[in-house]
C-alpha positions as YAML, in Angstrom:
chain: A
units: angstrom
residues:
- id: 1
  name: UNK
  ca: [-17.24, 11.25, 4.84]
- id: 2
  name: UNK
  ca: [-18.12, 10.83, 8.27]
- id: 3
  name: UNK
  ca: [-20.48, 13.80, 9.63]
- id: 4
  name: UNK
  ca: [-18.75, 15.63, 12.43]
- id: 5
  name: UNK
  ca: [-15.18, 13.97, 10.70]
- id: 6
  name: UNK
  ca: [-13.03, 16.14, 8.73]
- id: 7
  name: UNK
  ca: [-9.59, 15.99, 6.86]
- id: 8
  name: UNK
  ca: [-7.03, 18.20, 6.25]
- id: 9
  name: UNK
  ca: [-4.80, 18.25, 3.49]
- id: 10
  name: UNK
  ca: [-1.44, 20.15, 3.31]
- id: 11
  name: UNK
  ca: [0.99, 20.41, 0.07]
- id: 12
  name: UNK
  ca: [3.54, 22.69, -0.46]
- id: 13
  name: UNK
  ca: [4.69, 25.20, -3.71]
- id: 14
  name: UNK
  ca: [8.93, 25.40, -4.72]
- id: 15
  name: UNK
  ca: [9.69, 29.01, -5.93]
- id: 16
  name: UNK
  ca: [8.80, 27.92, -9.27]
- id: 17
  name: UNK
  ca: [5.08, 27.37, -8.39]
- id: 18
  name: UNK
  ca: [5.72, 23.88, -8.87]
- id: 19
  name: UNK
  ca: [3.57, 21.07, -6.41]
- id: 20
  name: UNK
  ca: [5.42, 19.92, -3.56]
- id: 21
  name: UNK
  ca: [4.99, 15.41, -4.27]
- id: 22
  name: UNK
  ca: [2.25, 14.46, -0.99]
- id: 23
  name: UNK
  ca: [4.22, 12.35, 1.61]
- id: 24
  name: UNK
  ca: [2.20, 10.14, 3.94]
- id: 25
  name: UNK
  ca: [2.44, 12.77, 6.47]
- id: 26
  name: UNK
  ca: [-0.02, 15.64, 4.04]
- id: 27
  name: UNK
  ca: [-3.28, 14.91, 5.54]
- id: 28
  name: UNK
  ca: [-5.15, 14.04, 8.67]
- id: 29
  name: UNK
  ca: [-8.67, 13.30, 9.92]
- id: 30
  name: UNK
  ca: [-10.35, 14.79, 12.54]
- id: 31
  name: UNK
  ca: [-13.23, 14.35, 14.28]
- id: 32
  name: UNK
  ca: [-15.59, 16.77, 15.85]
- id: 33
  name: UNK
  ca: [-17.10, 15.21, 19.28]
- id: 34
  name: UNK
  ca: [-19.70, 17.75, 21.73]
- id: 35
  name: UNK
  ca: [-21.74, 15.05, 22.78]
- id: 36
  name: UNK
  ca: [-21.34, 13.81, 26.49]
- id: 37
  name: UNK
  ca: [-20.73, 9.94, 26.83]
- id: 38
  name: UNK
  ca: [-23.01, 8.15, 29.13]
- id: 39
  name: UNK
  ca: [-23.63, 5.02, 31.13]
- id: 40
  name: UNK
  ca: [-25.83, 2.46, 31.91]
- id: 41
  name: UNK
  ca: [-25.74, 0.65, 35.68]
- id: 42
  name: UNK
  ca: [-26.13, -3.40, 35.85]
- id: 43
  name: UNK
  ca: [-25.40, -3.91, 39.80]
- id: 44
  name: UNK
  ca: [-27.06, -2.92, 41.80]
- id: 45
  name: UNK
  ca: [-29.52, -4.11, 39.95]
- id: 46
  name: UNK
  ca: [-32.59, -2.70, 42.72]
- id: 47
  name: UNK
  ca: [-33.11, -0.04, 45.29]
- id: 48
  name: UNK
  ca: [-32.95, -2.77, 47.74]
- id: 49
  name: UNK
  ca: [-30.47, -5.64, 46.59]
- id: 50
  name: UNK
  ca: [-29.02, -8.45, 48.41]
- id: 51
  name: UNK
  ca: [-24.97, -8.58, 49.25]
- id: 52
  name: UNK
  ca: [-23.51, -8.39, 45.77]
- id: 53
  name: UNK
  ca: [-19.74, -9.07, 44.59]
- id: 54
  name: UNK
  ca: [-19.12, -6.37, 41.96]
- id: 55
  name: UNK
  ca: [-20.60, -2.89, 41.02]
- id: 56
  name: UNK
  ca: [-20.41, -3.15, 36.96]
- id: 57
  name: UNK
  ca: [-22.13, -1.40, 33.74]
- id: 58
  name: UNK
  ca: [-22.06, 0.22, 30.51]
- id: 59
  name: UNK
  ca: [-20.55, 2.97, 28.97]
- id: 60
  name: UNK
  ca: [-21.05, 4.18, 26.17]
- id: 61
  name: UNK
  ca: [-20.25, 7.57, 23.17]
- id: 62
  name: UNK
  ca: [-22.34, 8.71, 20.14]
- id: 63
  name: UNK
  ca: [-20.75, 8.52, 16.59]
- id: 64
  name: UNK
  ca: [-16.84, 7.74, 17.04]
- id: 65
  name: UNK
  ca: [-16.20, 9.29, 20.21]
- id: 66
  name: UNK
  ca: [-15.01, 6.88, 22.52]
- id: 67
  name: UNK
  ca: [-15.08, 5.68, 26.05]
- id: 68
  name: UNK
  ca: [-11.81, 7.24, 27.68]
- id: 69
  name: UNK
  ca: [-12.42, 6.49, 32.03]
- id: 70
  name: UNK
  ca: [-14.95, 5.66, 34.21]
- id: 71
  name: UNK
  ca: [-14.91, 6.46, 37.86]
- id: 72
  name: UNK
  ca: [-17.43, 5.82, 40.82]
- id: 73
  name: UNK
  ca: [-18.52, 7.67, 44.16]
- id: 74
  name: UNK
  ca: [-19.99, 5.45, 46.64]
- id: 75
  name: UNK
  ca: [-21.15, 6.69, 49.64]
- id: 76
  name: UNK
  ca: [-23.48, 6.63, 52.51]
- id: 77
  name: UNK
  ca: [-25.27, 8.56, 55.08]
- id: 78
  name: UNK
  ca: [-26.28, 11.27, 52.71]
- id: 79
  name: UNK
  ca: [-23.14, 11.85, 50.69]
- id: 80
  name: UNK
  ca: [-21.48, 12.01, 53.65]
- id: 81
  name: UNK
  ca: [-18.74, 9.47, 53.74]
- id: 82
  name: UNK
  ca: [-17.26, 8.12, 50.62]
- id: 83
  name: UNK
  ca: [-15.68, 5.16, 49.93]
- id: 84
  name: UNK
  ca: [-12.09, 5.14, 49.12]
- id: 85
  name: UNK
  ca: [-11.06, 1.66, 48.52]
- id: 86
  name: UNK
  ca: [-9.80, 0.82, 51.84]
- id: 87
  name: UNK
  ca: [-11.52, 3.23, 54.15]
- id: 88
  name: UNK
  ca: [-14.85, 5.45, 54.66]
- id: 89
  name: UNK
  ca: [-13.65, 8.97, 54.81]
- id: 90
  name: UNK
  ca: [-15.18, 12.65, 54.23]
- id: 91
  name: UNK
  ca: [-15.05, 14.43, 51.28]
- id: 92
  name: UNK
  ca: [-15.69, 13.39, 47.42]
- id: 93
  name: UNK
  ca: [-13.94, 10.67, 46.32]
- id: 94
  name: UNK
  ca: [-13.63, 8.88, 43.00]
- id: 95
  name: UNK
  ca: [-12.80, 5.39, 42.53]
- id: 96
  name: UNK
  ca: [-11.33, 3.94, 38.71]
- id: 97
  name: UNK
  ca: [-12.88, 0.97, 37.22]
- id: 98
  name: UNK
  ca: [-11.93, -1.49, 35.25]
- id: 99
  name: UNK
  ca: [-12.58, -2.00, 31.66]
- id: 100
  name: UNK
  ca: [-13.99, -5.62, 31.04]
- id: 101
  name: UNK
  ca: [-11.86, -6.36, 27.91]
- id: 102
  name: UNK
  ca: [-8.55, -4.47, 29.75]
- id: 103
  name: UNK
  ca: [-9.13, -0.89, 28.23]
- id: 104
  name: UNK
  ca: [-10.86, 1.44, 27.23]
- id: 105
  name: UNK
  ca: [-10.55, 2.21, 23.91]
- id: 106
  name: UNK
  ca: [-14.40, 1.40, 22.08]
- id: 107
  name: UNK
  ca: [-17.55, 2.89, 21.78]
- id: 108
  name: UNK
  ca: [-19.14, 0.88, 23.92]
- id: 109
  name: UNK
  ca: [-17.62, -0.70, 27.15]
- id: 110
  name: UNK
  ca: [-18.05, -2.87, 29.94]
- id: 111
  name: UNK
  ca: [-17.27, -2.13, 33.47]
- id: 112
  name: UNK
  ca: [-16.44, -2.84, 36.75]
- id: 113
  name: UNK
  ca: [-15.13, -2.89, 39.90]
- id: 114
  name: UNK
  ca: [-15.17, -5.85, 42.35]
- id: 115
  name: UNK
  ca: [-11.75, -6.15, 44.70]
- id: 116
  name: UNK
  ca: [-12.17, -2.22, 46.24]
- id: 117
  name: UNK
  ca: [-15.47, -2.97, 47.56]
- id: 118
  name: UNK
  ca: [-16.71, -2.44, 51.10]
- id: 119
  name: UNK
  ca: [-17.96, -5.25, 52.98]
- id: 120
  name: UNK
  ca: [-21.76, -4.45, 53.02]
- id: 121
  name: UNK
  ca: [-23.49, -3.61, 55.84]
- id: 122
  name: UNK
  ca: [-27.15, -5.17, 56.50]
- id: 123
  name: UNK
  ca: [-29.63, -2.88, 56.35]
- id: 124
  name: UNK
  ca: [-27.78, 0.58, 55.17]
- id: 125
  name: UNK
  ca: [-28.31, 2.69, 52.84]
- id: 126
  name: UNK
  ca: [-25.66, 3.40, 50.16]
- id: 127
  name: UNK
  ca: [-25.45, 5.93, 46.84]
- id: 128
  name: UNK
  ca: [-23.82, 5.50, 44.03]
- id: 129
  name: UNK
  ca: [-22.77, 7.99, 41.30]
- id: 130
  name: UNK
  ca: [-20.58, 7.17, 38.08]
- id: 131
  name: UNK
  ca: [-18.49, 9.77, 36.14]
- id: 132
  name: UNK
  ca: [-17.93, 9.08, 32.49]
- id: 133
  name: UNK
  ca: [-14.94, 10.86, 30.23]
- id: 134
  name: UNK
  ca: [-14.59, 10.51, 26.62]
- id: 135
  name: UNK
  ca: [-11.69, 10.69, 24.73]
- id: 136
  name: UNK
  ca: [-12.48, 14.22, 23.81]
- id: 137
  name: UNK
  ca: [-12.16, 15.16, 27.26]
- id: 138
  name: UNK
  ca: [-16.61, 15.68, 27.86]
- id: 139
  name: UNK
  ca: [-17.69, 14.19, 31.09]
- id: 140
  name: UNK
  ca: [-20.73, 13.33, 32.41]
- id: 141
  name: UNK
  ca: [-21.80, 12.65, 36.10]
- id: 142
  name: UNK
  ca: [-24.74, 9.82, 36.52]
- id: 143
  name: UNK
  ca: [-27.52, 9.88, 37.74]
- id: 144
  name: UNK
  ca: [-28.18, 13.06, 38.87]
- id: 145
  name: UNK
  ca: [-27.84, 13.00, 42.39]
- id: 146
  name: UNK
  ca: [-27.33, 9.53, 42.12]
- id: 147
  name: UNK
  ca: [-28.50, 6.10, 42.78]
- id: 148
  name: UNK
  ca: [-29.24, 4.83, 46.69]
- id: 149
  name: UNK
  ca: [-29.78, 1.56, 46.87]
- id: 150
  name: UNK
  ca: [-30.06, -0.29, 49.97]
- id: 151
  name: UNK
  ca: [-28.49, -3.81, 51.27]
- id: 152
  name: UNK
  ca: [-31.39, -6.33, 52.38]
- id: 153
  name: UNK
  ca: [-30.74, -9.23, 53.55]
- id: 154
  name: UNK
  ca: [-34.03, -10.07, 55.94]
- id: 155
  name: UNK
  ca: [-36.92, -12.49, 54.76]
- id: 156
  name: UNK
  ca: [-40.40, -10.87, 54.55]
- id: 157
  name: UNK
  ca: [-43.54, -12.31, 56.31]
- id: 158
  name: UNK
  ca: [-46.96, -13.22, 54.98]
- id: 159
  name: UNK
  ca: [-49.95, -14.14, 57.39]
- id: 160
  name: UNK
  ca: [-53.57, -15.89, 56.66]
- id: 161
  name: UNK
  ca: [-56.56, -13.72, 57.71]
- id: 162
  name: UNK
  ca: [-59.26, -15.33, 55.78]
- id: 163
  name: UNK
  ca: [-60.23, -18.32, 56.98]
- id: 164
  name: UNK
  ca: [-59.94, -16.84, 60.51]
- id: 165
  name: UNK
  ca: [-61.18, -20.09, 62.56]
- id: 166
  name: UNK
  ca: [-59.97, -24.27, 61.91]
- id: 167
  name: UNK
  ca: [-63.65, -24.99, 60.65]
- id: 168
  name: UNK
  ca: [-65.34, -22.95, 58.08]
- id: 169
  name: UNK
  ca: [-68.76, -23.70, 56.40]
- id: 170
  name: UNK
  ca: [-67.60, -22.23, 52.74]
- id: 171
  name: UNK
  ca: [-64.60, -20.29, 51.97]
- id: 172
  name: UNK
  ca: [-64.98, -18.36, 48.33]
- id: 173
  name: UNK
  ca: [-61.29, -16.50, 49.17]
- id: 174
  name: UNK
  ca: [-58.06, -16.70, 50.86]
- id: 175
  name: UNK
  ca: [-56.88, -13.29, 52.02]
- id: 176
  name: UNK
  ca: [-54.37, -11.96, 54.43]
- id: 177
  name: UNK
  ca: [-51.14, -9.82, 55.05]
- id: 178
  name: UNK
  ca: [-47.89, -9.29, 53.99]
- id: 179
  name: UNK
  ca: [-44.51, -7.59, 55.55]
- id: 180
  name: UNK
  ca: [-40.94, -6.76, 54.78]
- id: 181
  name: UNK
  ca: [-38.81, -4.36, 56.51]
- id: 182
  name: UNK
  ca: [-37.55, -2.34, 53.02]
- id: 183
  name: UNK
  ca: [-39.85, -3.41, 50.14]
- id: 184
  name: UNK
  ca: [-42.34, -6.60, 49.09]
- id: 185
  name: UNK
  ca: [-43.15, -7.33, 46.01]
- id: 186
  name: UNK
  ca: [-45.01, -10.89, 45.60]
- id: 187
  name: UNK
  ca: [-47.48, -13.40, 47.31]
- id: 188
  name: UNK
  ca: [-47.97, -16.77, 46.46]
- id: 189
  name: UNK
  ca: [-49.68, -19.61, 48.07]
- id: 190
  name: UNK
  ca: [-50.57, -23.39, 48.31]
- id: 191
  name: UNK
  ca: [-53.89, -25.23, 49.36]
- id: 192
  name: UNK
  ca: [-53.34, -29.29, 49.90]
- id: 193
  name: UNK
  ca: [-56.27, -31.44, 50.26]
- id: 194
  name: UNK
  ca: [-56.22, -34.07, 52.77]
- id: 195
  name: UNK
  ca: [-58.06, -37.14, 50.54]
- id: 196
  name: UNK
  ca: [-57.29, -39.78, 52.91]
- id: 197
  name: UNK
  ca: [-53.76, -41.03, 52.32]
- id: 198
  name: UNK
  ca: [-53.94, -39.09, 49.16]
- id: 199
  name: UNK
  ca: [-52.31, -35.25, 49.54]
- id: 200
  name: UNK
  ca: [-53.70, -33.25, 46.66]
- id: 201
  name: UNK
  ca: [-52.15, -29.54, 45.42]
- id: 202
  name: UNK
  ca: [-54.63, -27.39, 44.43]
- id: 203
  name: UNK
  ca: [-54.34, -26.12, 40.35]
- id: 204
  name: UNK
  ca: [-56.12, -25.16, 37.61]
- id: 205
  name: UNK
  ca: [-59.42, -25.04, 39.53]
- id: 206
  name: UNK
  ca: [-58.82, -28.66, 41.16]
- id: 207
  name: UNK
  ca: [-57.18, -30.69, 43.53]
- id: 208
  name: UNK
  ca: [-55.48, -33.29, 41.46]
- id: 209
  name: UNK
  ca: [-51.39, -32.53, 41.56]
- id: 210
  name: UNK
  ca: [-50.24, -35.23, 43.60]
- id: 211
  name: UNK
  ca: [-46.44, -33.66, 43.42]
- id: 212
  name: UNK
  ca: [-44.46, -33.81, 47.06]
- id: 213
  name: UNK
  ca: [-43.71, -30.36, 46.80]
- id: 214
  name: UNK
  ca: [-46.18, -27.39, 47.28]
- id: 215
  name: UNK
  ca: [-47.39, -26.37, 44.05]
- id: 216
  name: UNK
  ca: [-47.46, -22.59, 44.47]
- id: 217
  name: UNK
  ca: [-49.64, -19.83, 42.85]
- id: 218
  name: UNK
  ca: [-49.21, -16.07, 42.39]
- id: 219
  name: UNK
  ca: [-51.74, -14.15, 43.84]
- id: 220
  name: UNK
  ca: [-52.38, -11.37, 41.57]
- id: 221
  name: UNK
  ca: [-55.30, -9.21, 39.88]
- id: 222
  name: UNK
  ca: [-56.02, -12.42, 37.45]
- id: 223
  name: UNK
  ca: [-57.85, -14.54, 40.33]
- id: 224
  name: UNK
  ca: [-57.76, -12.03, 43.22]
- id: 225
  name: UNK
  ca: [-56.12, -8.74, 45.10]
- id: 226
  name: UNK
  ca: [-52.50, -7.82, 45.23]
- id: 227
  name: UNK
  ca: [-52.02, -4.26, 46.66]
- id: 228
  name: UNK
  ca: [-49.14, -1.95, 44.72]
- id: 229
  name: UNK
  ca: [-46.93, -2.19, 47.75]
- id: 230
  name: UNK
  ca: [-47.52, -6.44, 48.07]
- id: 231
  name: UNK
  ca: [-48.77, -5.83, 51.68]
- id: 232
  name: UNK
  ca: [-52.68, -6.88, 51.40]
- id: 233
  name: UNK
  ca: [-53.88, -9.61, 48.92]
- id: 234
  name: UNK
  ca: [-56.34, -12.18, 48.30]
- id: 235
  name: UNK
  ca: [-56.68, -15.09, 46.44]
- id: 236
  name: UNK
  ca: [-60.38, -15.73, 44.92]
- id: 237
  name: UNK
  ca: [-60.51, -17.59, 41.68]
- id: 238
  name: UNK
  ca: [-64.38, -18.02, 39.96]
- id: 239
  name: UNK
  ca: [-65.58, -20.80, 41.61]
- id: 240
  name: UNK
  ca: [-63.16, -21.60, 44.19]
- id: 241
  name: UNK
  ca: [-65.83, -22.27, 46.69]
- id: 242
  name: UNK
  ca: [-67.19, -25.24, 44.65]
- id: 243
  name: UNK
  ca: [-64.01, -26.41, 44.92]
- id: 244
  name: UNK
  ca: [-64.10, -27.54, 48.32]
- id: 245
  name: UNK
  ca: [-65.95, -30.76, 49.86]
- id: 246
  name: UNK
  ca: [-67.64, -31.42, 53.05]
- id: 247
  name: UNK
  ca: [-65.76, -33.61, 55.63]
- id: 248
  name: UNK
  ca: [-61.82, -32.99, 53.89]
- id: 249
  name: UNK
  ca: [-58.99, -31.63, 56.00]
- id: 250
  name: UNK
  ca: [-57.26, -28.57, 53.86]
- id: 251
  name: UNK
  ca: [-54.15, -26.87, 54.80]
- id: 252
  name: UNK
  ca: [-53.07, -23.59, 53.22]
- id: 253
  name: UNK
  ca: [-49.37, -22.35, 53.08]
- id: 254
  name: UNK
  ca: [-48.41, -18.65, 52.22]
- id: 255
  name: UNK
  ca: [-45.18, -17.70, 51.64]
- id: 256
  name: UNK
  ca: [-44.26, -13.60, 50.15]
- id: 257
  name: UNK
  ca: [-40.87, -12.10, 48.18]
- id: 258
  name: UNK
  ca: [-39.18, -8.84, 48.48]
- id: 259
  name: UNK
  ca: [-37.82, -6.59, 45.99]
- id: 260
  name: UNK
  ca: [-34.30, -7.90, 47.02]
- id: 261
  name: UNK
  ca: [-35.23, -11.70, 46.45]
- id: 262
  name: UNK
  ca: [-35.23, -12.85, 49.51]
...
């Protein structure tokens, strides 16, 4: 049997000591469930996240308990104004998702919630809490405070520090600066060599990709300098000066990624 699942079994005696015949009705099953269920958020997927259509994730109970109702708070400035499904108001409020096969009745479930939504705001901060019940009746409240997440929807910047000036005598590194007004997270850039009527990417320690498009590199600690926060980096692979010839045009492009994609 089952650990945590029991059965009971009833019979009955006549006067004359004799067994009562078992009907289908003489035993039953139980099941003994103490653990709290829990849950697992897909979107938002990122403290700062582009405009998304639906907030959805997992829930989930240990052994045979099972997923009863899941609820979510979402609100902004601080816990201050929650969301009820038409209007921002004060006080707690709880919203009821939906189950992604119809119910909830398993283990494990989907969710979501996608027509109640707010229309999001550019720019504002938002948290998010979700409140799980089992069958059994335990309940757990997720994360703990919760989950803020922010909407982004503005393009970071990059800029080219190193070279400084339109004619250089060497140039062993590419370096400059990168900006975003929540979070960046990546650098890459491009060097084209102007061969005549020939427009060369640089890759793999050459200029020799002829493709119309820019062919663009990570900058990273493998060939140069990203800082943790994306902000300063530097592009130096071994030998990149020899790379360069006397009397070529070159043009660099730079282009830099935030945490919410764009």
């Amino acid at each position: 049997m089952t650990p945590n699942k029991f059965e009971i079994k009833v019979r009955g005696h006549n006067d004359s000591e004799d067994i009562a015949e078992p009907t289908p009705l003489d035993s039953k099953y139980f099941y003994i469930d103490g653990d709290l269920p829990d849950s697992t958020i897909i979107q938002p997927s990122a403290k700062y996240v582009k405009p998304f259509p639906k907030i959805e994730g997992t829930a989930s109970d240990s052994g045979l308990g099972i997923v009863a109702k899941v609820e979510i708070a979402l609100s902004t400035g601080n816990l201050s104004d929650y969301w009820d499904g038409s209007f921002w108001v004060a006080g707690s409020t709880w919203l009821i998702v939906n189950a992604g096969d119809g119910i909830f009745d398993e283990n494990s479930e989907y969710w979501y919630i996608e027509n109640q939504l707010p229309s999001w705001d550019a720019n504002k901060a938002y948290e998010l809490q979700v409140r799980i019940t089992d069958k059994t009746g335990n309940i757990k409240t997720m994360p703990s405070p919760y989950f803020d997440f922010a909407i982004d929807v503005s393009s970071p910047v990059a800029g080219i520090v190193i070279p400084s000036t339109e004619t250089v005598r060497q140039l062993s590194s590419i370096s400059g600066t990168a900006a975003d007004n929540f979070s960046n997270n990546n650098v890459q850039i491009a060097v084209q060599k102007w061969a005549g009527g020939t427009l060369l990417w640089y890759e793999n320690g050459s200029f020799g990709n002829i493709d119309p498009q820019p062919n663009w590199i990570n900058v990273n600690g493998a060939d140069g300098y990203l800082s943790p926060d994306a902000t300063s980096w530097a592009y130096a692979p071994a030998g990149f000066d020899g790379d360069f010839e006397s009397g070529y045009k070159y043009l660099i492009l730079v282009r830099s990624s935030d945490v919410a994609g764009n």
